[in-house]
VEXTOR-246335 format. One record per residue (C-alpha): residue in three letters; x, y negated, z; chain. Coordinates in steps of 0.2 Angstrom, whole numbers, plus 5000, padded with zeros to 4 digits. Each point is the difference from the previous one (the first is absolute). Layout:
REM VEXTOR-246335
{r 'ALA' {X Y Z} 'A'}
...
REM end
This chain:
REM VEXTOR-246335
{r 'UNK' {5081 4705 4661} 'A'}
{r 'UNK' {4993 4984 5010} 'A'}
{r 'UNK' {4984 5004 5010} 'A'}
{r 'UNK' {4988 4987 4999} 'A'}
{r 'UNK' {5000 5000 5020} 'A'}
{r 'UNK' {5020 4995 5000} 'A'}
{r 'UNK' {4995 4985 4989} 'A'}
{r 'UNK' {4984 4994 5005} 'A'}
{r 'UNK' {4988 5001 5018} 'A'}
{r 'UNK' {5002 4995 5019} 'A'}
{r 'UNK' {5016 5008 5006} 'A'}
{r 'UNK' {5010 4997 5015} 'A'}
{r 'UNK' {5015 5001 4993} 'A'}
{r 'UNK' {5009 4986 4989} 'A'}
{r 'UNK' {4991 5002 4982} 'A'}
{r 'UNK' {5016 5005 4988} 'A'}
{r 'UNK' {4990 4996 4983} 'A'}
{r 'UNK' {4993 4985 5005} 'A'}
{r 'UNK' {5008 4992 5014} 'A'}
{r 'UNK' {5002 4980 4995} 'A'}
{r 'UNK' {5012 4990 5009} 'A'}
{r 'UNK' {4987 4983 5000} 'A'}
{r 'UNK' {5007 4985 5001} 'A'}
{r 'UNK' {5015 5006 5005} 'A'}
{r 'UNK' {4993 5006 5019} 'A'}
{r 'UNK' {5015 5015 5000} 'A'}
{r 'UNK' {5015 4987 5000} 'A'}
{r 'UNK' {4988 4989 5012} 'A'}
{r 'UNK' {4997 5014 5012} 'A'}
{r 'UNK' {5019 5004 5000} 'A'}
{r 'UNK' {5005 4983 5003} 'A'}
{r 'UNK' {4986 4997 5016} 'A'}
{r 'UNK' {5003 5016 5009} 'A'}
{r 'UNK' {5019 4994 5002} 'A'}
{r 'UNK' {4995 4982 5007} 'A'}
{r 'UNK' {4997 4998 5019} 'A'}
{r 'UNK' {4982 4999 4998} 'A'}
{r 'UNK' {4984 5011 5002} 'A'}
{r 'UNK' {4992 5006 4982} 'A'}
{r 'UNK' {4983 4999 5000} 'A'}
{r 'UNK' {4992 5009 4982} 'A'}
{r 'UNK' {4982 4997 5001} 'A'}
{r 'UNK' {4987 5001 4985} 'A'}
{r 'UNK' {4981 5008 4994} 'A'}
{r 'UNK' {5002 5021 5004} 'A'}
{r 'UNK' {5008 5011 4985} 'A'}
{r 'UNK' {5011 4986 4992} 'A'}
{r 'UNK' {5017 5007 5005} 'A'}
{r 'UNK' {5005 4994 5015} 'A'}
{r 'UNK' {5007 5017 5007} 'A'}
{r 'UNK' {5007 5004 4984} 'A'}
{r 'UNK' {5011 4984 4999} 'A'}
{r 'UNK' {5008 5007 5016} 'A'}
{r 'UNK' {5001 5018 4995} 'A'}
{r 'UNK' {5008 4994 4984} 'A'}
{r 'UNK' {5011 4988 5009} 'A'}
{r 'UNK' {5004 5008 5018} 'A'}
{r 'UNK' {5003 5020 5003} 'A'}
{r 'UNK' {4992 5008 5012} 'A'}
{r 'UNK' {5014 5006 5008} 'A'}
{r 'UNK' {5006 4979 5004} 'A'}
{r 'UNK' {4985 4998 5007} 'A'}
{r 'UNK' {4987 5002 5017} 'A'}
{r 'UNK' {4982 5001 4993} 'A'}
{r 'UNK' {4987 4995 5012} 'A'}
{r 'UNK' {4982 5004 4993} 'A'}
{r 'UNK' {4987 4991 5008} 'A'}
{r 'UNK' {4981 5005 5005} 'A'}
{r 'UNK' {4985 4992 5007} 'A'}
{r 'UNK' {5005 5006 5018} 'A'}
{r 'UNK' {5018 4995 4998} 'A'}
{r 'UNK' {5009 4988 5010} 'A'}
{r 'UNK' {5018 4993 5004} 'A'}
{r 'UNK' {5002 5014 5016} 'A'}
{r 'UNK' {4997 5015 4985} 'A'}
{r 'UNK' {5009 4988 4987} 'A'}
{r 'UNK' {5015 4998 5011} 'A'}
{r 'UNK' {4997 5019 5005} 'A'}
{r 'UNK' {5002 5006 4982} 'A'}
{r 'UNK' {5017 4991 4997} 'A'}
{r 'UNK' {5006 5008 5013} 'A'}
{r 'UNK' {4997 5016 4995} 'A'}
{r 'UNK' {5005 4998 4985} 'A'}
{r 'UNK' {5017 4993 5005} 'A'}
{r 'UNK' {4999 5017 5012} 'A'}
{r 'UNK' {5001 4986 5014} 'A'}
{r 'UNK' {4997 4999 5019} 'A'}
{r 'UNK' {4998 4987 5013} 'A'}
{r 'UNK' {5015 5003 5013} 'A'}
{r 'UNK' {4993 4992 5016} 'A'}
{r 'UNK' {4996 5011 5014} 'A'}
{r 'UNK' {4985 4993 5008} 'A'}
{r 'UNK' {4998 5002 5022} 'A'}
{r 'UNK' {4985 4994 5007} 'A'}
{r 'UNK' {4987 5003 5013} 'A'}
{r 'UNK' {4981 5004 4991} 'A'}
{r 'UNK' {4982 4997 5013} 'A'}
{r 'UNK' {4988 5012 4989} 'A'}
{r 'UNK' {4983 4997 5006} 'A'}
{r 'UNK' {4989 5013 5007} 'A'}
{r 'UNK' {4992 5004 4981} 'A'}
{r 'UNK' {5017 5002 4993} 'A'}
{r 'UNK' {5009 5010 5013} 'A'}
{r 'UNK' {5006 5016 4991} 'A'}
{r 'UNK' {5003 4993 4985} 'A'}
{r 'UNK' {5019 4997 4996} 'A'}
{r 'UNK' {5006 4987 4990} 'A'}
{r 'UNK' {5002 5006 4983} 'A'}
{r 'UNK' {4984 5002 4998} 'A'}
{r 'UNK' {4998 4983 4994} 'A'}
{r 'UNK' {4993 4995 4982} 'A'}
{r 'UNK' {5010 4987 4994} 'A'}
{r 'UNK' {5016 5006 4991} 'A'}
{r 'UNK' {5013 4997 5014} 'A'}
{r 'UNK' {5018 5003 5001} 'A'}
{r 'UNK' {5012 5000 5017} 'A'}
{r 'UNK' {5000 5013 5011} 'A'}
{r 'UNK' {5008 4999 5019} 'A'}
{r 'UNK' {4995 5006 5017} 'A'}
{r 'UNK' {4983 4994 5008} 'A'}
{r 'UNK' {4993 5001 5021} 'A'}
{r 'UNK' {4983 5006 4997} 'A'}
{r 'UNK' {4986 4997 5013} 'A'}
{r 'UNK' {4989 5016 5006} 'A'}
{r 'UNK' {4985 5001 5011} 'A'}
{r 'UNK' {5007 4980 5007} 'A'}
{r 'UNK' {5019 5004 5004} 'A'}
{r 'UNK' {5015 5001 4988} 'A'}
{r 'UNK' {5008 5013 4993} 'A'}
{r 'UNK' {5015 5000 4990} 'A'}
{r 'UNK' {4999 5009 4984} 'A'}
{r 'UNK' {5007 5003 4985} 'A'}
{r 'UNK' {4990 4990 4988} 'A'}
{r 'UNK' {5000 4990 4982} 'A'}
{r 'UNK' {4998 4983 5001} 'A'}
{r 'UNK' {4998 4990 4981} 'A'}
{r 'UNK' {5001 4985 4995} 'A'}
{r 'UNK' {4991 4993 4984} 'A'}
{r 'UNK' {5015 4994 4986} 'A'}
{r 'UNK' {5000 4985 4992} 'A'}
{r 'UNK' {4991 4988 5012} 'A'}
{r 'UNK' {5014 4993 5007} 'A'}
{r 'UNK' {5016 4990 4993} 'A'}
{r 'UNK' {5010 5012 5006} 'A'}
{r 'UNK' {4994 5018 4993} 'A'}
{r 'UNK' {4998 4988 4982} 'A'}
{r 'UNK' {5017 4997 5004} 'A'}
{r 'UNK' {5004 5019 5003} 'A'}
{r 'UNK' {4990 5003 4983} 'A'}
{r 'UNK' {5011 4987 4990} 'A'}
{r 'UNK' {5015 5007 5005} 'A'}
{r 'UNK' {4998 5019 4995} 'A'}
{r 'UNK' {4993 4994 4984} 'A'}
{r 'UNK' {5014 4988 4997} 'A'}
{r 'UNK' {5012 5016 5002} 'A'}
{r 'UNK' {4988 5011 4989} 'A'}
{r 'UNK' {5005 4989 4985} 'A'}
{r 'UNK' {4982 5002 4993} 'A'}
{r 'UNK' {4986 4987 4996} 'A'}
{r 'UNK' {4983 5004 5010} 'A'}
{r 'UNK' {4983 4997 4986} 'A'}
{r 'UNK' {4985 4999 5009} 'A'}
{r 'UNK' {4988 5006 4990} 'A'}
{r 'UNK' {4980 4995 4998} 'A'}
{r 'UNK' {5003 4984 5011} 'A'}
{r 'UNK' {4982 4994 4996} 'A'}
{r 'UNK' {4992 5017 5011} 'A'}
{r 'UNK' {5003 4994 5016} 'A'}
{r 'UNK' {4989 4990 5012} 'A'}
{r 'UNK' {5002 4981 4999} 'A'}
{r 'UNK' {5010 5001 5019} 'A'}
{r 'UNK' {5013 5012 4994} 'A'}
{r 'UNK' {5003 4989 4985} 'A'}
{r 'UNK' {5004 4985 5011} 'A'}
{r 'UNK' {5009 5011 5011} 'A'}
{r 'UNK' {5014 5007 4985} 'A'}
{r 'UNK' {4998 4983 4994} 'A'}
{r 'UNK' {5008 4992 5018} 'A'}
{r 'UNK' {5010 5017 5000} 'A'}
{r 'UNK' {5007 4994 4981} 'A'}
{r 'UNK' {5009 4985 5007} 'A'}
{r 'UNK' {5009 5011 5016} 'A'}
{r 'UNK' {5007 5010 4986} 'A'}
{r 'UNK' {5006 4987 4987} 'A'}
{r 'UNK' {5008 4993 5018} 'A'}
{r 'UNK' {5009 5018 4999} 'A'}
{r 'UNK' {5005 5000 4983} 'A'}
{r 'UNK' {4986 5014 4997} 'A'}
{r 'UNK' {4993 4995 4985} 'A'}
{r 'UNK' {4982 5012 4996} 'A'}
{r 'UNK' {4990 5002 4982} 'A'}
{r 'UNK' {4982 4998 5002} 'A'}
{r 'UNK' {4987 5005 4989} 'A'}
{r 'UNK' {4981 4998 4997} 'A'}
{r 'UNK' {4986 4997 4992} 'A'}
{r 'UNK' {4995 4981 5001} 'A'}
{r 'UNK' {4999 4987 4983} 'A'}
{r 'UNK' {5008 4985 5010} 'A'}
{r 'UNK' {5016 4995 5006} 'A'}
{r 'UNK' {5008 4993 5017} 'A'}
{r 'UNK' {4987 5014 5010} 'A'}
{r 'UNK' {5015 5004 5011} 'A'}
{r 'UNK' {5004 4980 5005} 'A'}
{r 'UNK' {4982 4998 5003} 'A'}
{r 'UNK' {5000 5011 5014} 'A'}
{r 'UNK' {5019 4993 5006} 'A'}
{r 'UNK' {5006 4985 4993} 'A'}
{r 'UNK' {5018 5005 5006} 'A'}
{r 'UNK' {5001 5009 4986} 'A'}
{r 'UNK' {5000 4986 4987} 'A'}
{r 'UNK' {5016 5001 4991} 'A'}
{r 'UNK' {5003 5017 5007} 'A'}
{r 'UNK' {4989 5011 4990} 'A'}
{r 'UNK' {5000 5000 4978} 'A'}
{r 'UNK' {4985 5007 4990} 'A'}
{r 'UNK' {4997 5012 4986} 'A'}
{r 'UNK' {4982 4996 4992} 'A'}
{r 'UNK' {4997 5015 4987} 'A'}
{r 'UNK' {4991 4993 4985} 'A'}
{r 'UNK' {4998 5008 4985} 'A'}
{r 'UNK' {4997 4990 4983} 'A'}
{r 'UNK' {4992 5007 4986} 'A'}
{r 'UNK' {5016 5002 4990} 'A'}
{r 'UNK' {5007 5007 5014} 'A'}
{r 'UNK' {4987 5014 4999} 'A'}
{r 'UNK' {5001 5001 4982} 'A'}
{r 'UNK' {5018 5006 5003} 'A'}
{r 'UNK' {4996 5014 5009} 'A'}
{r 'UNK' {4987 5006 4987} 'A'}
{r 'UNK' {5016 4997 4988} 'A'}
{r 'UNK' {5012 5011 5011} 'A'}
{r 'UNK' {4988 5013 5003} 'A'}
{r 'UNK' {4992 5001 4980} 'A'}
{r 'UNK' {5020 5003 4997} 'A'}
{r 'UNK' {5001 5015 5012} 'A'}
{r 'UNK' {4987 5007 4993} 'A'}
{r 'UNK' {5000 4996 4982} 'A'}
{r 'UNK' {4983 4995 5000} 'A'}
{r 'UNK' {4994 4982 4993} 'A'}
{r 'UNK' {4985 4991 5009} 'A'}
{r 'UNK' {4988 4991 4986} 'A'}
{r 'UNK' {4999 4983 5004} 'A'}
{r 'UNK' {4982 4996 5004} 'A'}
{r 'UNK' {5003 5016 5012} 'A'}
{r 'UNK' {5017 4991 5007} 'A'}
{r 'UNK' {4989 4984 5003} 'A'}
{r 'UNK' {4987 5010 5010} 'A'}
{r 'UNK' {5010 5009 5013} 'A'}
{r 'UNK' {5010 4985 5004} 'A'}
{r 'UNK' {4983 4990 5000} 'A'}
{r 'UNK' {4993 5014 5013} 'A'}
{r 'UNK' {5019 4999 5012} 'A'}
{r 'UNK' {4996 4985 5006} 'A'}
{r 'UNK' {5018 4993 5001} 'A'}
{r 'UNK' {5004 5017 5009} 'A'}
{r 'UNK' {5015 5013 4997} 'A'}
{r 'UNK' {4990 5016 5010} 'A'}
{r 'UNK' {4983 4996 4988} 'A'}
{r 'UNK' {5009 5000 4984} 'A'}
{r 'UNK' {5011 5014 5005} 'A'}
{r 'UNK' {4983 5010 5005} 'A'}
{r 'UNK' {4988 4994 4988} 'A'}
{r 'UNK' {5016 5005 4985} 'A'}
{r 'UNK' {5003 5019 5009} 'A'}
{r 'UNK' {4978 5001 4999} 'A'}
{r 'UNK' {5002 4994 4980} 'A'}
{r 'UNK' {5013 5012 4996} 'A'}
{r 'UNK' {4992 5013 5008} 'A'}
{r 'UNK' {4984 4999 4992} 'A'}
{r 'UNK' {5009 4998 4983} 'A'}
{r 'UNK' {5009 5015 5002} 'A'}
{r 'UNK' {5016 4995 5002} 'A'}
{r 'UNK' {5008 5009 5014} 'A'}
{r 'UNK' {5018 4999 4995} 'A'}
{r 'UNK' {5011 4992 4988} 'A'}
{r 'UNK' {4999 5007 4983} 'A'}
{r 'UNK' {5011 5000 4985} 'A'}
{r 'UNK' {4990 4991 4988} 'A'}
{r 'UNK' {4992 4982 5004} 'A'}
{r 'UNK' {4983 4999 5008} 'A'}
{r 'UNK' {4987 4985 4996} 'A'}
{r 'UNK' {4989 4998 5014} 'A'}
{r 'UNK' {4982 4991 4995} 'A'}
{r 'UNK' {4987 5010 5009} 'A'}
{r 'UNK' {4987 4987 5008} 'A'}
{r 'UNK' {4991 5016 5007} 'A'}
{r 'UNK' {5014 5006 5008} 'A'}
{r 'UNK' {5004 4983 5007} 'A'}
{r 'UNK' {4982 5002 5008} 'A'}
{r 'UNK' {5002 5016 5006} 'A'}
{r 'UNK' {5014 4995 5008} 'A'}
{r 'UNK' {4992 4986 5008} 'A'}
{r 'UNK' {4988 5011 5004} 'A'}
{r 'UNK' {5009 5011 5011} 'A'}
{r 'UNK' {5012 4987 5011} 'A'}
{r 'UNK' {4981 4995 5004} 'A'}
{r 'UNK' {4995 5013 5005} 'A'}
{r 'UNK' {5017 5004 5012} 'A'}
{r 'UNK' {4998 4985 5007} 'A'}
{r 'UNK' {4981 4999 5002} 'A'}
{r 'UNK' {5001 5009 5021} 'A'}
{r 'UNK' {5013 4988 5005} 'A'}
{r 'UNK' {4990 4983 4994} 'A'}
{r 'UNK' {4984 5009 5008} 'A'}
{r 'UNK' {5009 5002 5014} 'A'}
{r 'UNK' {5007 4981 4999} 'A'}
{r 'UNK' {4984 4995 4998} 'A'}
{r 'UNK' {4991 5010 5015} 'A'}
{r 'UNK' {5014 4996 5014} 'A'}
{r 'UNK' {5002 4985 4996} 'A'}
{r 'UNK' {4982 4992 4997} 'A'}
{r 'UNK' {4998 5008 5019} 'A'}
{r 'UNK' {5014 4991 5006} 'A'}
{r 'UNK' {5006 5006 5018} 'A'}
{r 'UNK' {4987 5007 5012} 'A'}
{r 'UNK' {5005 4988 5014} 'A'}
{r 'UNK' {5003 4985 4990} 'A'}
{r 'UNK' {4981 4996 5006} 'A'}
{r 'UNK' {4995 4992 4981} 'A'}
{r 'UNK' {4990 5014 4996} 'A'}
{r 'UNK' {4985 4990 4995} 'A'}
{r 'UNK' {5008 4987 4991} 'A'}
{r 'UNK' {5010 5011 4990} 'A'}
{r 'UNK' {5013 4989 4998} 'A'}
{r 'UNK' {5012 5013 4994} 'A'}
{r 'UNK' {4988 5006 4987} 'A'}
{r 'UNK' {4998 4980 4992} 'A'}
{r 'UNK' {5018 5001 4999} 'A'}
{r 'UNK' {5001 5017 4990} 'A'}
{r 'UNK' {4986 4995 4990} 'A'}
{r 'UNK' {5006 4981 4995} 'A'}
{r 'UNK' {5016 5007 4997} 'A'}
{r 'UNK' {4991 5013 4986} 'A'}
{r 'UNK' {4993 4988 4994} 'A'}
{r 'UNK' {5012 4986 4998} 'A'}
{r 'UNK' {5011 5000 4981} 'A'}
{r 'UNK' {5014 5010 4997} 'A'}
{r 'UNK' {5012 4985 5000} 'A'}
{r 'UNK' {4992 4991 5018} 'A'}
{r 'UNK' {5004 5017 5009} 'A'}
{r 'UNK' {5017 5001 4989} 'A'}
{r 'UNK' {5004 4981 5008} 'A'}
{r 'UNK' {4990 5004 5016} 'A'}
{r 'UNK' {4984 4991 5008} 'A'}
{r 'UNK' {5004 4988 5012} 'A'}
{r 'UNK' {4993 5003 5019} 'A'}
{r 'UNK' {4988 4983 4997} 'A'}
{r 'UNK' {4993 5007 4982} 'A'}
{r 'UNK' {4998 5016 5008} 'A'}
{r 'UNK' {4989 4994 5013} 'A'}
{r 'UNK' {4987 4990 4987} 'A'}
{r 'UNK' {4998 5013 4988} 'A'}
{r 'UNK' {4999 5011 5016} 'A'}
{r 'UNK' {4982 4990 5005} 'A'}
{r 'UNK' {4992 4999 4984} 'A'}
{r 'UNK' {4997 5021 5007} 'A'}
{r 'UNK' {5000 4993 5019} 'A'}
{r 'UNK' {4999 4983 5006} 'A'}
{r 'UNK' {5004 5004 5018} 'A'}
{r 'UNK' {5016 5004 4997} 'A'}
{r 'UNK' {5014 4990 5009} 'A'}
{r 'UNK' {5016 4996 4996} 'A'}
{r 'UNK' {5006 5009 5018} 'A'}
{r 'UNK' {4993 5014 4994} 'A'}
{r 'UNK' {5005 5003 4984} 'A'}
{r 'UNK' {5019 4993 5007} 'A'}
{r 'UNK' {4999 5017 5012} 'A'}
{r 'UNK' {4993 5009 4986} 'A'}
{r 'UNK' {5015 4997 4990} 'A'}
{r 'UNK' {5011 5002 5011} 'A'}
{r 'UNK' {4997 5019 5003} 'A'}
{r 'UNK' {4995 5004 4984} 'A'}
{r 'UNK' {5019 5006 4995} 'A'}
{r 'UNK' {5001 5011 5016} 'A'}
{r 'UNK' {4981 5007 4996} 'A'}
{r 'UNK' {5005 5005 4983} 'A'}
{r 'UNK' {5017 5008 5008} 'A'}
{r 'UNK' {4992 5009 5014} 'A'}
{r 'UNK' {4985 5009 4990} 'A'}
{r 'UNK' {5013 5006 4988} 'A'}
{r 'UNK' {4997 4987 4986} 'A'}
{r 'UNK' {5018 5004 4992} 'A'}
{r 'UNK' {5006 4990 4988} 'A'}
{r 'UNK' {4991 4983 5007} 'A'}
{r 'UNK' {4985 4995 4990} 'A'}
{r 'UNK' {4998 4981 5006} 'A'}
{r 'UNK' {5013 4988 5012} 'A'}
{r 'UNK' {4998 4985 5011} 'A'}
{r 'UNK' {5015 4990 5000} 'A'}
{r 'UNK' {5000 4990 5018} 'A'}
{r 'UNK' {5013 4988 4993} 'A'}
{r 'UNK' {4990 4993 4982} 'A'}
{r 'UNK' {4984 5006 5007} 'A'}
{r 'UNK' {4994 5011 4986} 'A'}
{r 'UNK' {4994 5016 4997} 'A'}
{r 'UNK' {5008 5007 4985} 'A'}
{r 'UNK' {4998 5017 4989} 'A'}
{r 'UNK' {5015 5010 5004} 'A'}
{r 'UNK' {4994 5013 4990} 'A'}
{r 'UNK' {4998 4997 4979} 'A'}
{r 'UNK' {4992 5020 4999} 'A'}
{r 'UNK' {4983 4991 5006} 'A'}
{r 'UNK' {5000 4990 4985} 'A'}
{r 'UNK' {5002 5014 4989} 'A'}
{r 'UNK' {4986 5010 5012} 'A'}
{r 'UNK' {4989 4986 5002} 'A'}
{r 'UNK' {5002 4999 4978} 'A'}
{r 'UNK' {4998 5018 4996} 'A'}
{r 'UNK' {4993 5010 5014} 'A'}
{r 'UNK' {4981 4992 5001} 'A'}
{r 'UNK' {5002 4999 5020} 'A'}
{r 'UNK' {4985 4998 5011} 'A'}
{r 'UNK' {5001 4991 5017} 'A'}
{r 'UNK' {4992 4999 5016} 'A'}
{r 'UNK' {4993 4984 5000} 'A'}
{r 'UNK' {4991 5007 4985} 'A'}
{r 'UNK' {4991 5015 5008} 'A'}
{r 'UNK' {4987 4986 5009} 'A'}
{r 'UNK' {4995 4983 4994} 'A'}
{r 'UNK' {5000 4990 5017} 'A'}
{r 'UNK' {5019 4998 4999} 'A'}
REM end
């Protein structure tokens, strides 16, 4: 017997029962990772972009490189290399002044993760001693350790994914992106993924990547979407009615992870748990709003919490009283399903933003939006609800679960607990 959890739901593994090859992205995939070019796989949150390497790439060819709010390329570079079970071979000699308030304290003690280790003169109570010390050296900020770093994975044979591309700071993004071109110059040729609706992200911060970086946009079409309800009614020998069909796709919004989550909810609450021997019709409207019901009210905490840290933006961003952070999560709320789908440009943004607050400037909104991926990433907003691309200047839903929240689960917002804003 099939359990319904095998054919339908959010996994982490490739979806046996329902995995569709879309628009032929498996041959696609196959064919990029072998050209002497960087892959970059970006696209909304839950519409398969890991799955497409997993399916495509085993785990045992490749260096995976998972990135956070706090990452950058020193614990990036720092991660291959353990993975590759790697060391830097440079014995580093040199004399180190320690002031007065750092006497005492070894190096090693240091916070940044550092590699190299050598023989260091320390200085106690104003003369030199020589002991036997550790002095590091950060990897990756120089062509020579992104040298080093090319090389071992060059012999390793394996293909390094960084992973969640879109969580670190704007800095560190410009930094991999200048890094990305010393690699191609080495033949290292990385796959990146993230969660941004555009293209050309990557040559917008270097331009010497043009020509040296191809893109996978994940899209799904509704008939696309209908084949996995197809592959999956097959496993389970069940049969969707066709105004219930027409409902759950309606309510994906265009996204694999929805429709596999909304269709697990459906089946669940119709009683179907496993595949049966006898042919299921499934035409339960009720159930269909139970189901709704419940993804709702899983997901109510996290838009809350979206909604909370957000409309306070970051404490030192000193906008406190113009709330600009707060106009943008409310316009974006309130905007249509297909203008957040598309994105709002930076200058429509910033009218619909004054209707609630004329003094709004375009400088302000512009820092707004620039830190409002890395506020979403540092207060554990996981996947991304909203995204500011720098290089089309829009803000775009990254997240098609708000539409079905905002739809189903009656929210309440904090511009609505006073009527001044």
């Amino acid at each position: 017997m099939t359990q319904l959890g095998e054919v339908f739901g959010i996994a982490a593994s490739v979806p046996v029962h329902t995995y569709v090859d879309r628009a032929g992205l498996d041959k696609r995939f196959t064919y990029l990772i072998q050209q002497d070019r960087h892959l970059v796989i970006h696209g909304a949150s839950k519409q398969g972009k890991t799955i497409l390497r997993k399916k495509n790439l085993p785990e045992n060819q490749s260096i995976i490189v998972q990135c956070g709010a706090n990452s950058g390329r020193d614990r990036i570079y720092l991660e291959m290399l353990r993975q590759l079970g790697s060391k830097i071979p440079t014995e580093i000699s040199r004399n180190l002044t320690l002031g007065a308030e750092l006497q005492g304290k070894a190096s090693g003690q240091l916070s940044l993760p550092l590699v190299a280790s050598g023989k260091a003169e320390i200085e106690a109570g104003g003369s030199f001693e020589r002991e036997s010390g550790t002095v590091l050296t950060p990897v990756g900020i120089d062509p020579g350790s992104l040298g080093y770093i090319a090389q071992e994975i060059k012999q390793s044979g394996k293909k390094v994914v960084i992973e969640d591309f879109h969580y670190l700071s704007e800095q560190e993004k410009i930094n991999l992106a200048f890094d990305l071109k010393a690699f191609w110059d080495s033949q290292v040729f990385l796959i990146i993924i993230g969660i941004w609706a555009d293209q050309n992200l990557l040559t917008y911060y270097n331009g010497d990547l043009s020509g040296r970086i191809e893109e996978i946009d994940i899209r799904w079409s509704v008939e696309e979407l209908e084949q996995v309800l197809q592959k999956g009614s097959r496993a389970l020998n069940i049969s969707f009615g066709l105004d219930i069909k027409k409902e759950i796709i309606d309510d994906a919004n265009q996204n694999v992870g929805l429709l596999q989550r909304i269709t697990e909810k459906y089946c669940y609450e119709s009683g179907i748990y496993e595949s049966s021997w006898k042919l299921k019709i499934l035409e339960d409207k009720d159930a269909l709003t139970r189901s709704r019901n419940a993804i709702c009210g899983e997901e109510a905490v996290r838009y809350r919490l979206f909604d909370d840290v957000v409309s306070r933006g970051l404490r030192d961003s000193g906008e406190s009283e113009l709330r600009v952070y707060q106009r943008i999560v409310r316009v974006c709320v309130e905007a249509s399903s297909q203008d957040l789908r598309d994105g709002i440009s930076r200058a429509d943004l910033l009218t619909r933003i004054q209707v609630y607050e004329p003094r709004v400037r375009l400088s302000d909104l512009s820092a707004a939006l620039n830190k409002i991926d890395k506020l979403q990433a540092v207060r554990s907003i996981s996947p991304l609800v909203l995204s500011y691309n720098p290089n089309t200047q829009k803000i775009q839903l990254v997240d098609r679960e708000f539409l079905f929240y905002r739809k189903y689960g009656a929210p309440f917002w904090s511009w609505q607990e006073t009527d001044d804003y």
